[in-house]
N, C-alpha and C positions, 0 to 999 in steps of 0.2 A: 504494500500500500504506500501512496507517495502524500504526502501532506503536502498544498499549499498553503503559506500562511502569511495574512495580513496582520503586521504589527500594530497598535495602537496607536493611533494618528490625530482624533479630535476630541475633544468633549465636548461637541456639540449634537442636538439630538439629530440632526441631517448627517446620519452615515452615509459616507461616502463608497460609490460602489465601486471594490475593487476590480477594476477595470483589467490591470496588469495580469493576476491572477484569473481571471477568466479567458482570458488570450492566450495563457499558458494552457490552463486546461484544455480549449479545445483542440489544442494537437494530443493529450490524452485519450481523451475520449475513443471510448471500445478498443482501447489494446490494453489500459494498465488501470486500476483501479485507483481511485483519489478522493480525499476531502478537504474543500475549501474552510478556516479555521480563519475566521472575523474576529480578531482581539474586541473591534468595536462596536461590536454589537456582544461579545462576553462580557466588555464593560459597560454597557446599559443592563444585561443581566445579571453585573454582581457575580460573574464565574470567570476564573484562572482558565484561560485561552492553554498558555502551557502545561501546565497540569494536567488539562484534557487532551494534550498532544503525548503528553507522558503516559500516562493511561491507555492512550491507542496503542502506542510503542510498544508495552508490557503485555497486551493480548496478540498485538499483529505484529507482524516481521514489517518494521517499514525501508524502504529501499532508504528513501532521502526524505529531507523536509525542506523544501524552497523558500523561501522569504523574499519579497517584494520590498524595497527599502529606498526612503527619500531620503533627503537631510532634512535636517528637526525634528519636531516629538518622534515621529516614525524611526531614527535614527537612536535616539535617546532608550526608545524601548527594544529596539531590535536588539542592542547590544547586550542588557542583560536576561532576555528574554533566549538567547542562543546561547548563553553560560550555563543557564540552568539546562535547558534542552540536552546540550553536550554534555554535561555533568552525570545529568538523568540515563540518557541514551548515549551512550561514547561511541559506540560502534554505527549510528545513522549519521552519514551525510548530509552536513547542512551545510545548503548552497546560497550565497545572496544574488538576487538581479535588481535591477532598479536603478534610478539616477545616480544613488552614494556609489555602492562599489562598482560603476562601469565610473565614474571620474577618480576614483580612491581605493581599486584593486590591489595595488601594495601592502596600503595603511589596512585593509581587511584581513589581507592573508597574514600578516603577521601575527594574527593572534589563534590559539591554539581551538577555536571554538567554530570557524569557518574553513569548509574546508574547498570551495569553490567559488567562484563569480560568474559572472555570464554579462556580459559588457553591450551595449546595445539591446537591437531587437532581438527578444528571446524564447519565441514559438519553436523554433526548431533544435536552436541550441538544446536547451530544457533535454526535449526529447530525444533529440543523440545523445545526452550526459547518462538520462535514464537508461538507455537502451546498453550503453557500456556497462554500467554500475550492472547491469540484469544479467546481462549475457555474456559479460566478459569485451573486452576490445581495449585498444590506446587509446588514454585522454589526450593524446597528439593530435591525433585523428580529428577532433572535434572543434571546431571554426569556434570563434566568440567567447571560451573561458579561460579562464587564469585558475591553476591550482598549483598545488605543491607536488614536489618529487625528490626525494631524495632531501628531501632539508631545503629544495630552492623554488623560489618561485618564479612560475612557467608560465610565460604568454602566450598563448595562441594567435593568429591572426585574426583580426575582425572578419564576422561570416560578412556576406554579399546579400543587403537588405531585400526580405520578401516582399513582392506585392500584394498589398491587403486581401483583392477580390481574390489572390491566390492561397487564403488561409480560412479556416473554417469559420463556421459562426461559433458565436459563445453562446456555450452550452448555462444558460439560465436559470436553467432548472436545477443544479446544484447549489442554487443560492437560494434564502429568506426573500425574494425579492422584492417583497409587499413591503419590506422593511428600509430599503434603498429608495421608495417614493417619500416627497416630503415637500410642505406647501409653504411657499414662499412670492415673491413676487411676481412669476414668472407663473404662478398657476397653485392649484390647489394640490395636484399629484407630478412633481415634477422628476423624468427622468435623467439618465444622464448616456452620453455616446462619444467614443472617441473615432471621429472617421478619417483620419492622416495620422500618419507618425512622420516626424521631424519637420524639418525648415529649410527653403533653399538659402537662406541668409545667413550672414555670420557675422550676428552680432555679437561684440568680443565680452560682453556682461552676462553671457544666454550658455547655461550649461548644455541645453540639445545639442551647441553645434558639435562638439568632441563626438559624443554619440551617432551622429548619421551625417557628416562630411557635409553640409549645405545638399541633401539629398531629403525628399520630399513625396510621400509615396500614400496615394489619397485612395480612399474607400469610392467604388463608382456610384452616380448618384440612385442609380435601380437599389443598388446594397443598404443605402443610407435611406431611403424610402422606405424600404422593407422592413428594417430594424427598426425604424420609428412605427410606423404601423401594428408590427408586432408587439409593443409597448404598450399602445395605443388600448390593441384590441384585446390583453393576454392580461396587464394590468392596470389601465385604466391610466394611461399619462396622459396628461393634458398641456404637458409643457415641457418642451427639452433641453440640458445644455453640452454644448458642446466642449469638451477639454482638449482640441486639437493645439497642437502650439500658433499656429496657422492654418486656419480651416477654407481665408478667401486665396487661394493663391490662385485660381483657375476660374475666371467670371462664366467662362461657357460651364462647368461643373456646378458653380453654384444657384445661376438661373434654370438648369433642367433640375435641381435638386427641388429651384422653390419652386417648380411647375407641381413637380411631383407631388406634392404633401402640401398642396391646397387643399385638397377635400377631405386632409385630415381633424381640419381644424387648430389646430398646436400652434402654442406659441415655444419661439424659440432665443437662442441664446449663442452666442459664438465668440472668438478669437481671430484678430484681423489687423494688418499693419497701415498703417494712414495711406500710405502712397496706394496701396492695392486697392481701396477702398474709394481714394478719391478717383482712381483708375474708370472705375465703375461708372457703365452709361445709365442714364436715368430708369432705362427702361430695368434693368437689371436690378435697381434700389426699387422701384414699386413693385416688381416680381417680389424680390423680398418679402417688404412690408404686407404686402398680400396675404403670404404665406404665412408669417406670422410671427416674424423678424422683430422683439421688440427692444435688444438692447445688444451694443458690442462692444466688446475690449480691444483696446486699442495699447499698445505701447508707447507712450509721446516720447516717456523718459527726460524730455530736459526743454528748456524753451533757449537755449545756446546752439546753435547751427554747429561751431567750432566744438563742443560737445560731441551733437550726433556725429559728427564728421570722427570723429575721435573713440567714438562706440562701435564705429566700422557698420551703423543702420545699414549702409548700403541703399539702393533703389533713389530717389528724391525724396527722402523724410527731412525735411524741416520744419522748424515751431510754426510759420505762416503757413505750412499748407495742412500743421494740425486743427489748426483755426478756421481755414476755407472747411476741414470736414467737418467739425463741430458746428457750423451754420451750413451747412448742407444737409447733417443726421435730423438737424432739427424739422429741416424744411418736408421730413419724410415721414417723423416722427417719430423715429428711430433713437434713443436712450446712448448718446454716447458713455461710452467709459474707459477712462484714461488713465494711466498707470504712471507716474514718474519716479526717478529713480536720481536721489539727492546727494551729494557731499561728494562729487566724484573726484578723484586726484587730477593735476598738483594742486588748486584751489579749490577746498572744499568749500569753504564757506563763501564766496565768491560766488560759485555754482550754487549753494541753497538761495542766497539773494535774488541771484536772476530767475531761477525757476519759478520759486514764488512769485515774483512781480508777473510770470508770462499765464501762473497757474492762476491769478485775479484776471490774465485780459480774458484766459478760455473759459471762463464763469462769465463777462460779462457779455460775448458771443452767444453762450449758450447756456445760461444759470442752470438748467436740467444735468449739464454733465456731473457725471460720478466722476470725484478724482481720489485716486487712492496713490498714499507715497508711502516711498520704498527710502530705505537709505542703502546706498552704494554698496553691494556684498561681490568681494572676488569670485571667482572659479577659475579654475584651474586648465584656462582655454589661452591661447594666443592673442598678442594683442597690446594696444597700447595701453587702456586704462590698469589692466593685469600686471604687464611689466611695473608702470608705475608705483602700482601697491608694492609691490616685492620690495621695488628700491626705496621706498618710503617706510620699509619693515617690516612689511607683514609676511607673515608665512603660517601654513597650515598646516593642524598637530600632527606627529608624526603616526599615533596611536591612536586607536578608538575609546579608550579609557580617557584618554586627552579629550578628545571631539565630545563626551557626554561630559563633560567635568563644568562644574557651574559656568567659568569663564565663556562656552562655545556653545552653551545649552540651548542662547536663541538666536545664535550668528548664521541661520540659515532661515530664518525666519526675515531676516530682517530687519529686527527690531534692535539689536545691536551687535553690529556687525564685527564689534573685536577689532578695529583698524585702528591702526597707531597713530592716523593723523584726524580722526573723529574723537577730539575729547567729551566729556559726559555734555556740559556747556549746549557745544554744537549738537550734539541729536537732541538736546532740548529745545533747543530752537527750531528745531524742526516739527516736534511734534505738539511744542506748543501753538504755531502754525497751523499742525493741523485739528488740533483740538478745535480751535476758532473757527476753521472754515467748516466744517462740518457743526458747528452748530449754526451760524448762519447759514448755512446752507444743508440739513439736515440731507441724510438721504432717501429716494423716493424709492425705497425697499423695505422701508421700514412699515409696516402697517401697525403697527402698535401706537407709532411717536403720529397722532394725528389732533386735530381742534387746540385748545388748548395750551397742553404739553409744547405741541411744537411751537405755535407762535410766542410762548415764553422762552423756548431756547432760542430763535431765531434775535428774539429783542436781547438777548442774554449777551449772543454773537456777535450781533448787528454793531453794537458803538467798537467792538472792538477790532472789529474787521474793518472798518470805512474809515477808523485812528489810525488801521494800519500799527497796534499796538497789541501783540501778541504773546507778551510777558506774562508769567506768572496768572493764569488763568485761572483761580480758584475757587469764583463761583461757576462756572465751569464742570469744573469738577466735584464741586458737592450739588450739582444737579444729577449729575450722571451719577452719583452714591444713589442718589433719593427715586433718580425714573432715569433706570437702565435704558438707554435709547443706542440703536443698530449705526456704525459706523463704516464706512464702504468696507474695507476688509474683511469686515466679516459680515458680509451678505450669503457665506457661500457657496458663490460661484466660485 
């Protein structure tokens, strides 16, 4: 029996459906036996995920146990979550795939508790690792993993990325699925789809690009019809989103998709970069909005041109033509939402200034935008802003015991990123900022913060966003003690 296992990822009551782990499985399916093992849904149950994977161990011979692994909480739990496992079970196989060990395969295998990776896309991989471990064969042999041998650790060559429509559906039915819908702004039962894996860009701040080389490999839109529908009709979604890193890169893909899944009814949700968007002929944005297009993520990342030029955007991304799309979303009625990413080297705080000022003009273009900010977090890609972290000090822990240890616990989150040239000061400047704008500007996800509530937080905002005085926010913050209200990051999506 082969275990997949999703580590513990949110506390929030919108489990997230692991996606990863169903992608794996369906290259299981009717040759090997399996069960998917949701940490996050054992901790809304109040039951040890592990324990119950121990328990399996002790009645059934398991080949391996795979784990699906991000940076952050996911990362946090994975690590002692596979001490015990290994401790429990010495003689099972456990493998990591996921964003962490395909960028940090070394820093993995060095610890006595992982005995695999699998780096990129890993449907097939998976499957050739089990079929050796089953039947005997070299892990030479096998495209896409790093393990050990002899005391050393051994690279494989990256496999040669599959075509989506060339890999199975996911098998559904091995999961709670009832449990994976969940109502939010986007709809009362919303589902979730990932129809592309990677990005043909390389942006030098974007962990995808290491993973799939600026390569870009999309679900056809018959596939992505079907799997909505079957959602639809199997359990009752009314609302989809999409976790593509880039879902617009193809306008002819994405207007047969919204031809398709008009008469589903559904509203939906997506990921899309400004230039590909403002690309877009009219008639393709009311296709869209037709079908039932009501909000997208955007990556503005900086209102500095010499920035983007500097983040290696690529394509025409600059601040004026994030602005031409935000009074264009509006004109459609479509929900922008923008992403900016603060303090980047050599001048961080330079760079938070100007951001801010550009992130008040794309509020006053289009007050309805979402902006959600990030502060500047390396990865371990190529590149200018990269180099410059290193040479400014940063470097990243050599150990996984390091990567969980207080100091790094939320440096993939975002929230503080550990950079030598970010003192505590400046990311308070930042998110005192964003405290401000988001109360005068609540957001429109929130269905709780409505009459009232919100236009007290708004007047709360209001003098201190138009002062342009963003200090020390305090009542501010003893409103959010007394009436909890939703802030773009965590809507979510």
């Amino acid at each position: 029996m082969i275990i997949l296992y999703n580590p513990w990822s949110t506390p929030s009551y919108k489990k997230p459906l692991p996606m990863s782990l169903l992608a794996v499985a369906s290259m299981l399916e009717g040759e090997y036996d399996y069960e998917i093992v949701d940490a996050n849904l054992h901790a809304a149950d109040g039951t040890d995920p592990v324990q119950h994977i121990i328990e399996l161990g002790q009645r059934r011979k398991l080949t391996a146990i795979g784990f699906t692994v991000m940076p952050g909480p996911q990362l946090n739990h994975a690590v002692p979550d596979a001490q015990r496992l290994k401790a429990a079970l010495p003689d099972v196989p456990i493998v990591w795939g996921g964003y962490f060990p395909s960028q940090h395969d070394d820093v993995v295998l060095k610890e006595n508790y992982v005995d695999f990776c699998i780096h990129s896309q890993g449907e097939q991989t998976f499957l050739e690792l089990i079929r050796v471990l089953t039947k005997g064969g070299d892990f030479a042999s096998i495209l896409g993993i790093t393990y050990k041998a002899n005391g050393q650790i051994k690279h494989n060559p990256h496999r040669a990325l599959i075509p989506l429509d060339d890999l199975p559906d996911w098998p559904y039915h091995k999961l709670p699925m009832e449990r994976y819908f969940h109502k939010h702004y986007l709809g009362q039962r919303v589902g979730t789809h990932h129809a592309s894996y990677g990005c043909p860009f390389a942006c030098n701040f974007c962990a995808v690009v290491g993973m799939v080389n600026k390569r870009w490999l999309p679900q056809s839109p018959e596939r992505m019809a079907r799997v909505l529908q079957l959602q639809k009709e199997q359990y009752g979604a009314d609302a989809i989103q999409f976790h593509d890193m880039d879902f617009f890169v193809s306008e002819a893909r994405t207007a047969e998709f919204a031809e398709r899944i008009m008469p589903l009814g559904l509203t939906w949700w997506a990921l899309g970069r400004v230039d590909e968007l403002m690309r877009y002929s009219d008639t393709t944005w009311q296709k869209m909005k037709a079908s039932g297009l009501k909000m997208v993520f955007s990556g503005a990342e900086s209102g500095s041109d010499e920035v983007l030029k500097r983040m290696n955007k690529g394509g025409k991304v600059t601040a004026s033509l994030t602005l031409e799309l935000a009074k264009r979303m509006q004109s459609f009625g479509v929900v922008p939402e923008f992403s900016f990413v603060l303090g980047n080297p050599p001048d961080p705080v330079a760079d938070i200034h100007t951001t801010i000022g550009f992130i008040r003009r794309v509020k006053e273009v289009n007050p309805a935008a979402e902006i959600i900010i990030y502060i500047y977090t390396p990865v371990p890609a190529e590149g200018t802003l990269y180099e410059e972290a290193k040479a400014m000090g940063f470097k990243f822990p050599d150990t996984l015991s390091e990567w969980v240890s207080g100091d790094w616990r939320s440096f993939s989150m975002r929230r503080d990123p550990h950079t030598p040239w970010l003192g505590p000061q400046t990311q308070k400047m930042v998110r005192d900022f964003e405290r401000v704008l988001n109360a005068y500007y609540p957001t429109i996800t929130d269905s709780k913060l409505t009459g009232l509530k919100r236009a007290v937080l708004r007047a709360l905002g209001g003098w201190r966003y138009h002062a342009q005085f963003y200090q020390h926010p305090l009542e501010l913050r003893a409103f959010h003690r007394f009436f909890r209200y939703q802030r773009p990051e965590t809507t979510g999506f």
